[in-house]
C-alpha positions in Angstrom: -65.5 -68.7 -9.7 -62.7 -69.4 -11.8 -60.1 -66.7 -13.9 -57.9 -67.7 -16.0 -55.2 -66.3 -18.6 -54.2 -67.7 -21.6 -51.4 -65.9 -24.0 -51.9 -67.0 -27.5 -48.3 -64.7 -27.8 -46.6 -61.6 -26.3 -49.3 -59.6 -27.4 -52.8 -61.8 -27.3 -54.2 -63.4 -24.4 -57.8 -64.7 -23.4 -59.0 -64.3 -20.3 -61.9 -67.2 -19.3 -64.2 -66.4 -16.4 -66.4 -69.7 -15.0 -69.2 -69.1 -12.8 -71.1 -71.2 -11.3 -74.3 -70.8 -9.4 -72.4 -69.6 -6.1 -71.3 -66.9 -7.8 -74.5 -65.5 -9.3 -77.7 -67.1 -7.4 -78.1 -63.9 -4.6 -77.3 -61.6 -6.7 -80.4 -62.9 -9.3 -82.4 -63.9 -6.1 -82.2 -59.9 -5.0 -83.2 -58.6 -8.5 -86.1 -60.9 -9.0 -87.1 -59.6 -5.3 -87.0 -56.0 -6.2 -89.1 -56.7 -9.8 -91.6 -58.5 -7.8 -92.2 -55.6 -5.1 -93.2 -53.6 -8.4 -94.3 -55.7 -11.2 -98.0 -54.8 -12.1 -99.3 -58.3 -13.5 -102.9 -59.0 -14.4 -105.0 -60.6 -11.7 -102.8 -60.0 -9.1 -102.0 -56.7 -7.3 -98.9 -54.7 -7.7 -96.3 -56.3 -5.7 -98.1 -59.3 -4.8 -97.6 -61.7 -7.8 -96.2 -65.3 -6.9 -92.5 -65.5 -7.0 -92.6 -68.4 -9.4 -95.0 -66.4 -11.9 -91.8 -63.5 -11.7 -89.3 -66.0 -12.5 -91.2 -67.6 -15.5 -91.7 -64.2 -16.9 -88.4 -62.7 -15.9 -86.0 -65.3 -14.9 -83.6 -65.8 -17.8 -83.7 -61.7 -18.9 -82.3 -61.1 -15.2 -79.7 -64.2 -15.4 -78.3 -63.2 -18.7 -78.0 -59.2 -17.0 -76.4 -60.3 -14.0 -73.9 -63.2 -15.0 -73.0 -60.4 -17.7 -72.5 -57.9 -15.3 -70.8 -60.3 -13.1 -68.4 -61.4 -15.3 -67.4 -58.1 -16.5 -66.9 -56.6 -12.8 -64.7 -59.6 -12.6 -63.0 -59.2 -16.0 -62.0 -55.3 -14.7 -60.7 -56.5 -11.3 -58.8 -59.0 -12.6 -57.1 -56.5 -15.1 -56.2 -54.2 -12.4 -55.2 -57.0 -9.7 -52.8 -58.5 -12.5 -51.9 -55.1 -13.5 -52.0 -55.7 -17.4 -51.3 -53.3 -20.0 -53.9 -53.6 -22.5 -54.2 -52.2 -25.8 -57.9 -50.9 -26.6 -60.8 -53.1 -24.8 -61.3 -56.5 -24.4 -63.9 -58.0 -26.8 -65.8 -61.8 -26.8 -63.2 -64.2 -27.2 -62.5 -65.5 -31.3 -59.9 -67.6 -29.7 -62.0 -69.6 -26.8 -65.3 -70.4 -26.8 -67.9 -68.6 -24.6 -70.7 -71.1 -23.0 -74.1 -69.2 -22.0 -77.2 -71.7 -22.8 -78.9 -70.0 -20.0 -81.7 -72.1 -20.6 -80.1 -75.5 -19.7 -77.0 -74.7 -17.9 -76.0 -73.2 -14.6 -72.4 -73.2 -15.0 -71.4 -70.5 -17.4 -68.3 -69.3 -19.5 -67.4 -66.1 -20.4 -64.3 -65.9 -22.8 -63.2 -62.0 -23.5 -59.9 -61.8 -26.2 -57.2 -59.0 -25.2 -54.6 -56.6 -27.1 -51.2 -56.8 -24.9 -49.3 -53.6 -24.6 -45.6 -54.6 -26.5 -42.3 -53.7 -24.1 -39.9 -51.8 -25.0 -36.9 -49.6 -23.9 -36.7 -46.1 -24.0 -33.5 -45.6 -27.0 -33.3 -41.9 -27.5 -29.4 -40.8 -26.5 -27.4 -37.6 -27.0 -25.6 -39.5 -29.6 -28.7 -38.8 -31.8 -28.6 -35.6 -33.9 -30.8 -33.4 -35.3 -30.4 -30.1 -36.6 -32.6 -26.9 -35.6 -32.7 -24.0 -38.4 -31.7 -20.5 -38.1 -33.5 -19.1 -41.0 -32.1 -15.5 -41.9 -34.8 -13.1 -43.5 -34.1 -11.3 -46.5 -34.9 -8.1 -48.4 -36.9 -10.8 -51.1 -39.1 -11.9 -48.0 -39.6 -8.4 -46.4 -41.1 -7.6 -50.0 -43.2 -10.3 -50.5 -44.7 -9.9 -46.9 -44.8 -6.1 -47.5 -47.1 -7.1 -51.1 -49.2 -9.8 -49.1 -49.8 -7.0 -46.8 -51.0 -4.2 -49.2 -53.1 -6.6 -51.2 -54.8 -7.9 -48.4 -55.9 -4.4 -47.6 -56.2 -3.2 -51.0 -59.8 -2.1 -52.6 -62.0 -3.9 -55.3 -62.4 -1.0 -57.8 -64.2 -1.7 -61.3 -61.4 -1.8 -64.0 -61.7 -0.9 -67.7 -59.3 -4.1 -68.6 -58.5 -7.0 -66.9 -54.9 -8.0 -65.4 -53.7 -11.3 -63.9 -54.6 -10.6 -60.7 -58.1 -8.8 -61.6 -61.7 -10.7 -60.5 -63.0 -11.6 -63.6 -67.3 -12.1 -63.5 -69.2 -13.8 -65.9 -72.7 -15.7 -66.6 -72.0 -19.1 -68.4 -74.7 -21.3 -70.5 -73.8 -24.2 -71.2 -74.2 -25.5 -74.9 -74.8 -28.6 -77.3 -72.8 -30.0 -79.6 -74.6 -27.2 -82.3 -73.1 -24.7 -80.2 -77.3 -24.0 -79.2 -78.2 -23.7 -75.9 -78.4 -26.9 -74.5 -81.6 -27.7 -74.2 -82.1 -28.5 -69.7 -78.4 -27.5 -69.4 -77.0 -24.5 -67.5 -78.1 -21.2 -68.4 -77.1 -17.6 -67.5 -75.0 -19.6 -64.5 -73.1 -16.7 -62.9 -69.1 -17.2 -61.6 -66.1 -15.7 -60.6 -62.5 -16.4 -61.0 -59.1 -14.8 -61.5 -56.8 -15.3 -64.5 -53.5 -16.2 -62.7 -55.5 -19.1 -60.9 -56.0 -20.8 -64.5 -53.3 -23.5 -64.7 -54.0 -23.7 -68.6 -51.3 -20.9 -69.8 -53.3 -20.9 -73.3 -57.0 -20.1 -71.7 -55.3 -17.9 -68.7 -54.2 -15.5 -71.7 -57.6 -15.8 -72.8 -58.9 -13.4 -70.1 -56.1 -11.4 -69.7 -56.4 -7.5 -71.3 -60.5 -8.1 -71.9 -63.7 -5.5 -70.8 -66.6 -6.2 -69.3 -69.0 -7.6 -72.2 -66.0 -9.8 -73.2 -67.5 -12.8 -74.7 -66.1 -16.7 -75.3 -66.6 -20.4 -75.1 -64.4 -22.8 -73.1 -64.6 -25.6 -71.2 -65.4 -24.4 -67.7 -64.2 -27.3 -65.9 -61.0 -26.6 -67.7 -61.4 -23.0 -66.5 -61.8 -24.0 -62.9 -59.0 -26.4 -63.1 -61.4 -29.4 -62.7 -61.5 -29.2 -58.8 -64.6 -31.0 -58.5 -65.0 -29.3 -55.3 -65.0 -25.6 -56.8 -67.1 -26.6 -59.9 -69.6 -28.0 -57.7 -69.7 -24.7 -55.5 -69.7 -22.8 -58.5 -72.1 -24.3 -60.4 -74.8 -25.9 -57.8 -74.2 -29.2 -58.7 -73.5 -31.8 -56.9 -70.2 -33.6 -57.3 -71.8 -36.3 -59.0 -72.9 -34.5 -62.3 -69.8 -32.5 -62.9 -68.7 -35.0 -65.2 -72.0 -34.9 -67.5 -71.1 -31.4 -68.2 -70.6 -30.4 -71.9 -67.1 -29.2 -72.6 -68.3 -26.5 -74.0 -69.9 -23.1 -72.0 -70.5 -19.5 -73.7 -69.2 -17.3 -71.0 -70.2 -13.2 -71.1 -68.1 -10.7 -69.0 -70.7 -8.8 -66.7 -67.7 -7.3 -64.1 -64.1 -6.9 -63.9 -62.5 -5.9 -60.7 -59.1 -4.8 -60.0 -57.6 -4.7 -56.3 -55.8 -1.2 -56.0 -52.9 -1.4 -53.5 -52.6 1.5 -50.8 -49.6 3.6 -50.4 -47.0 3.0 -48.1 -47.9 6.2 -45.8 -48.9 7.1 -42.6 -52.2 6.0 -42.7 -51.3 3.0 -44.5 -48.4 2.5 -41.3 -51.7 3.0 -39.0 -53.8 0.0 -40.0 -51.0 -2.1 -40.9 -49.8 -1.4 -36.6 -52.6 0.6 -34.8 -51.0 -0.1 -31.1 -47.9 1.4 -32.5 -47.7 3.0 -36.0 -43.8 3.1 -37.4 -42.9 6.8 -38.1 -41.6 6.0 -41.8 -40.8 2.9 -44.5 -37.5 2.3 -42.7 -38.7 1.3 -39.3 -42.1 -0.6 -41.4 -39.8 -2.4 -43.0 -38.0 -3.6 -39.6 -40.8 -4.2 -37.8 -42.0 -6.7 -41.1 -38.5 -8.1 -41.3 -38.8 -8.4 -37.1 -42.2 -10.1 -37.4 -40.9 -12.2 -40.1 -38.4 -13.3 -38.1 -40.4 -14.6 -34.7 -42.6 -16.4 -37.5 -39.7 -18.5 -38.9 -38.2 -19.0 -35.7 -41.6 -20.8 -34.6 -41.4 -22.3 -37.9 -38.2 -24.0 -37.4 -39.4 -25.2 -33.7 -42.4 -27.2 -35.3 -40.2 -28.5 -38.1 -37.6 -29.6 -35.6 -40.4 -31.2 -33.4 -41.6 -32.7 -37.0 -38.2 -34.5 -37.3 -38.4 -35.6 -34.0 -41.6 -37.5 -34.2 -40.1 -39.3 -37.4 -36.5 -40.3 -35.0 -38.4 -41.6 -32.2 -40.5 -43.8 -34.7 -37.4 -44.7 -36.4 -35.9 -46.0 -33.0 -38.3 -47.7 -31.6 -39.5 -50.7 -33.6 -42.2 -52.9 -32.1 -45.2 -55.0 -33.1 -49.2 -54.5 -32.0 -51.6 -57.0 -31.8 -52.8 -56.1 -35.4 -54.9 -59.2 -35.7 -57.0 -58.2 -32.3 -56.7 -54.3 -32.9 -58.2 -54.7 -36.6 -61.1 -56.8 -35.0 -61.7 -54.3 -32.0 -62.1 -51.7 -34.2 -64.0 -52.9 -37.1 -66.3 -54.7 -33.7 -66.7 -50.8 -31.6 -66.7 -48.7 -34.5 -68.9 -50.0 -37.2 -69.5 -46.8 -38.4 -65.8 -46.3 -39.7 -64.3 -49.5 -39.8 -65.2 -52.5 -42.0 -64.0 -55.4 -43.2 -63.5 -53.5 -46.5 -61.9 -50.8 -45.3 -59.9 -51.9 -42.1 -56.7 -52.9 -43.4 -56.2 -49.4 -45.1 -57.2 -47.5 -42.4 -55.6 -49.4 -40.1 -52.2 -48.6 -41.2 -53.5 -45.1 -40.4 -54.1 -45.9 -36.6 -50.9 -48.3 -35.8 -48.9 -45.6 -36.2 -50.5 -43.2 -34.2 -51.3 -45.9 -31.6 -47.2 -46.5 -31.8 -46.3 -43.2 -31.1 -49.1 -42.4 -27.8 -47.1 -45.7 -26.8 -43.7 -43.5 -27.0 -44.6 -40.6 -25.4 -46.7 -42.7 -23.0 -43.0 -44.5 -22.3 -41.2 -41.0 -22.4 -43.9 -39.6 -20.1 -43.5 -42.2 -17.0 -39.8 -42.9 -17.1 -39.6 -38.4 -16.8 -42.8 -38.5 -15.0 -44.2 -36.2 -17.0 -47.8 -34.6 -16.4 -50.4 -32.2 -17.1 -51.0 -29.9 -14.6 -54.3 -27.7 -14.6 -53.2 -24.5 -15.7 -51.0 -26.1 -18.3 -54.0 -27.6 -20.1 -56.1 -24.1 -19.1 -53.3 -22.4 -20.9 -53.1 -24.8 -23.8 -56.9 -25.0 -24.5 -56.3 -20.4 -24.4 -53.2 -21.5 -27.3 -55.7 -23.6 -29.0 -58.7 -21.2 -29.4 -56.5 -18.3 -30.2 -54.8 -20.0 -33.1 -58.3 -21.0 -34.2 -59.7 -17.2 -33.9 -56.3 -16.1 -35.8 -57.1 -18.3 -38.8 -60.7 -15.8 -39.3 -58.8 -12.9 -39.0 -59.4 -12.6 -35.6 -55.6 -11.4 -33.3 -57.1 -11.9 -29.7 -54.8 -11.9 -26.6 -54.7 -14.9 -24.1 -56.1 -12.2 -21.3 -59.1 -11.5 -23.4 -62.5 -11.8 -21.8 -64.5 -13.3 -24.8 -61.5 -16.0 -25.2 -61.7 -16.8 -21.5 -65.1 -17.0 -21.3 -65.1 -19.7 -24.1 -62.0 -21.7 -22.7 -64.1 -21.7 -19.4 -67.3 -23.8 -21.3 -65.0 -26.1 -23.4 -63.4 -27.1 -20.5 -66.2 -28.3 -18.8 -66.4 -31.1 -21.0 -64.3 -33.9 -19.9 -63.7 -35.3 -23.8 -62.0 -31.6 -24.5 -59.9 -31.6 -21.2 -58.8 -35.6 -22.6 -57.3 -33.5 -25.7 -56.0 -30.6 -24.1 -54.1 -32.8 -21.2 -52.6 -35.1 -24.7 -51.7 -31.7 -26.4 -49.4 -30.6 -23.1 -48.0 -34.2 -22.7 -47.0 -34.5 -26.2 -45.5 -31.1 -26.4 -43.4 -31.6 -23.0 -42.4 -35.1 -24.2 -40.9 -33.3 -27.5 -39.2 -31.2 -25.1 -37.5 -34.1 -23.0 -36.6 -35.4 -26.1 -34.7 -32.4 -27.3 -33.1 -31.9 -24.1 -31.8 -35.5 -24.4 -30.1 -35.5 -27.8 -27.9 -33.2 -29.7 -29.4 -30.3 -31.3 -27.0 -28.3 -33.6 -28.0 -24.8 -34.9 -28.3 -24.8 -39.1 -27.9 -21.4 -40.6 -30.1 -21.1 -43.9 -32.4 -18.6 -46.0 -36.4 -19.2 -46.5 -35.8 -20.7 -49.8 -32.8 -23.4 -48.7 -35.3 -24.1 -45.9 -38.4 -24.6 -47.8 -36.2 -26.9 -50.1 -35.4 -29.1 -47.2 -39.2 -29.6 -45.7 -40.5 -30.1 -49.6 -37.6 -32.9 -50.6 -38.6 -34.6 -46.9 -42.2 -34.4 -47.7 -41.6 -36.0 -50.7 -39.5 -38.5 -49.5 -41.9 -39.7 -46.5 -45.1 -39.4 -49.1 -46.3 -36.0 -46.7 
């Protein structure tokens, strides 16, 4: 048996594997010995059908499996002897040609095409700056919250009129251009919506100030902002034959519902804290302002982890493979990737694939790790932000979340994610602790102003 490597460049090499019939012959001998002992062939008994007949029948099924195997064992060894730093999986050879005429030959060549890791140094310093927010809460904030809060426990009582804010609900038909019926159109097709959600200022005033009975004709894919999504969901159509609609539907008011707010009272001070009611507006309002604040304090943290992804990609520029990682994927995952397709969604996966490479780099030169109860503990984070987002607050200590972390984390896939999620985080961390973080004082709306003119500059 031969190996060999042959670097096309830094990052693609071929490595060629010749066998010859040495390195295959007992290993095919033993297989065609343990088929024989149970091959059930007509005329002869089980078992006891002439070696020569077995081969005919099965000897170039079993050659092809074992040289195959062969030659992969190999290709895996030799990987780990050489210790190579591969990028995705090797994949038949587009490079060097492969020769397997099982039929004729007995010397074979197996050819398999790699993605070589890039190298690079670590260039992350304390002469790099960011800045980390201090964002000071406001009355304006504590107000807003305050409304959020009261209209998310408000009541949906039937109002005589209708206001921005009121649920307006209505059966729409869908009509021709006589203004009939259309004949096989929609009919009687019953829909909600709220005026202060109509982007069109002209048809918003439309339905604000009107009863139930109220009746009009618009365009109701105007109406619904022509979210194809919503209209379909709406409607019952499929995405597809939205854009047959007419433009014009007769829409009858059968509801309209107004939220009424609670008062700010004790009882309202009880369901807004149940562990611990505040005894009047002035302590309500601290604890909001107080709750406000722990929220944009995480806030800041992600955003300052945000800008730290973008400075490690900024200081670390290196090439992939790209030619051998567009044909790996479009090759392993022929349900996503295509030849159509590939060099779009590539761009997607290089620069995720760049930065695992970063905090892979930042991981072994701190010797970061994963230990159990940090990815127990992270998969607890993960469900419980997951249970938050249906209204559900649950506590890490909580049997039900427990019990659930306990499943997930017998699958080794989830654990994969989990371990990436505490690695990633602690990599962030080594990162701030190595450059220069300087506290920025600045309101909600300053700070909003600064994520939405970076958004827009990096296309986010």
């Amino acid at each position: 048996m031969n190996i060999q490597l042959e670097k096309q460049n830094e990052l693609e090499a071929s490595v060629i594997i010749d066998l010859v019939k040495d390195d295959y012959n007992e290993a095919v001998e033993k297989q065609m010995k343990k088929i024989q002992k149970t091959a059930a062939i007509k005329g002869f008994r089980p078992g006891k059908a002439p070696m020569g007949m077995i081969k005919k029948m099965y000897g170039q099924s079993v050659l092809a499996e074992e040289i195959q195997r062969i030659a992969s064992d190999k290709l895996n060894d030799y990987i780990k002897e050489e210790n190579l730093d591969i990028l995705g999986y090797p994949i038949t050879s587009a490079k060097v040609e492969s020769k397997l005429d099982i039929e004729n030959d007995e010397e074979f060549r197996f050819a398999f095409d790699l993605g070589m890791a890039p190298s690079f140094e670590l260039n992350i310093s304390e002469k790099d700056k960011l800045g980390l927010f201090k964002i000071e809460v406001g009355d304006k904030e504590v107000d807003e919250d305050i409304d959020y809060a009261r209209k998310s426990h408000g009541e949906m009582q039937d109002a005589e009129t209708s206001d921005e804010e009121s649920i307006v609900y209505a059966n729409a038909t869908e009509l021709g251009e006589d203004g009939n019926p259309l004949e096989g159109g929609l009919a009687d097709k019953p829909l909600s919506f709220v005026p202060s959600m109509i982007e069109d200022k002209k048809l918003k005033k439309v339905f604000v100030g009107i009863k139930k009975d109220f009746e009009t004709t618009c365009d109701v894919k105007q109406l619904l902002n022509n979210n194809e999504s919503v209209l379909s969901n709406a409607l019952g159509l499929p995405k597809e034959g939205i854009q047959d609609l007419s433009d014009k539907f007769s829409l009858k008011v059968t509801e309209v519902k107004t939220r009424v707010l609670p008062e700010i009272n004790e009882d309202y001070f009880k369901r807004t804290f149940p562990e611990n009611p505040p005894k009047d507006e002035k302590e309500y309002r601290e604890r909001v302002k107080a709750n406000l604040e722990k929220y944009y304090e995480n806030e800041a943290s992600l955003w300052l982890d945000h800008e730290i992804g973008h400075l490690i990609m900024q200081k670390h520029d290196f090439n992939l493979p790209d030619e051998f990682l567009k044909r790996w994927l479009t090759e392993t995952k022929q349900q996503d990737y295509t030849p159509e397709n590939i060099d779009e969604k590539y761009e997607q996966e290089k620069e995720a694939l760049k930065r695992r490479l970063i905090i892979d780099k930042i991981s072994a030169q701190f010797e970061i790790k994963a230990e159990s109860e940090e990815i127990v503990g992270e998969a607890k984070t993960y469900f419980a932000a997951m249970y938050r987002q249906y209204g559900m607050n649950i506590s890490a200590e909580d049997e039900f979340l427990q019990e659930t972390v306990m499943k997930r984390l017998q699958d080794q896939e989830f654990i994969g994610q989990m371990n990436d999620r505490v690695i990633y985080r602690k990599a962030y961390d080594k990162v701030r602790d190595i450059i220069s973080v300087k506290e920025k004082k600045t309101n909600v709306e300053n700070y909003f102003k600064h994520v939405n003119k970076h958004k827009e500059q990096h296309g986010e």
